[in-house]
N, C-alpha and C positions, 0 to 999 in steps of 0.2 A: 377446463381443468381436468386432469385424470386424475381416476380414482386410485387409492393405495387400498391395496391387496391385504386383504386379513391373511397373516403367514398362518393363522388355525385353520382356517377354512381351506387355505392353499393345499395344508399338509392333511384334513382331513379326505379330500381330494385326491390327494396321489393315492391315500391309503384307500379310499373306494376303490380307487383303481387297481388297485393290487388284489381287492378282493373279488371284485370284476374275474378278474384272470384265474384267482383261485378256486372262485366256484366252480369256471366252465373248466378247469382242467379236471379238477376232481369229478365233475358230473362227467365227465368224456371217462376218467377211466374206469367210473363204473359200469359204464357203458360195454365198455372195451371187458367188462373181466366179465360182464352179461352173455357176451357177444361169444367169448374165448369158451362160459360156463355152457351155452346151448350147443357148441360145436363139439362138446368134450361128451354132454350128456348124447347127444346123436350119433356118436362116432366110437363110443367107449375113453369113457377119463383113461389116459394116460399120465407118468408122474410130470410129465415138464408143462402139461396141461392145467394139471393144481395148482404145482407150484409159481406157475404164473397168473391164477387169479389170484392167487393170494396178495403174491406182489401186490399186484394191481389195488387190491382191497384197499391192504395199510395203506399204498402210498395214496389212492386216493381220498383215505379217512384222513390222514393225515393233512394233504390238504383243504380238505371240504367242513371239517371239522372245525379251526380256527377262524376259514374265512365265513361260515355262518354266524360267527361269535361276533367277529369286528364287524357283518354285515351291519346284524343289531346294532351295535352303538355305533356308525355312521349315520345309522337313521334316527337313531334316538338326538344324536346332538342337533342333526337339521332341523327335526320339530322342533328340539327347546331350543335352539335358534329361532325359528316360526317364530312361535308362541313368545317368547322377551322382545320379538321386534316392535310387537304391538304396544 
């Protein structure tokens, strides 16, 4: 007999997986504006050199910010999933 799929658990799921994706991108592009910040300080900052870590900043706060928020409550519903199975 197959089991039926909790559509919570299913959707919580996809939703790790989104955040999966948004941690490593955000962590890649601060990476990327560390990377862009050490070439600028070795080389003399130039403006398209700022204004590209900055970029990189928000758009990586912007995604790194949210998906450590949903990280938390993925993990928090799997315990109190845990812990009520008992």
């Amino acid at each position: 007999m197959e089991e039926s799929l909790d559509p919570v658990r299913v959707k919580r799921a996809r939703i790790a997986n989104l955040v999966s994706k948004g941690m490593r991108a955000g962590t890649a592009l601060y990476v990327l504006a560390s990377t862009v910040f050490f070439i600028g300080f070795a080389t003399g900052f130039k403006q398209a050199q700022t204004v590209i870590i900055v970029i990189l900043m928000v758009v990586g706060s912007l995604l790194l910010a949210p998906a450590m928020v949903f990280n938390y409550g993925v993990k928090a519903a799997n315990r109190a999933d845990r812990d009520d199975s008992w």
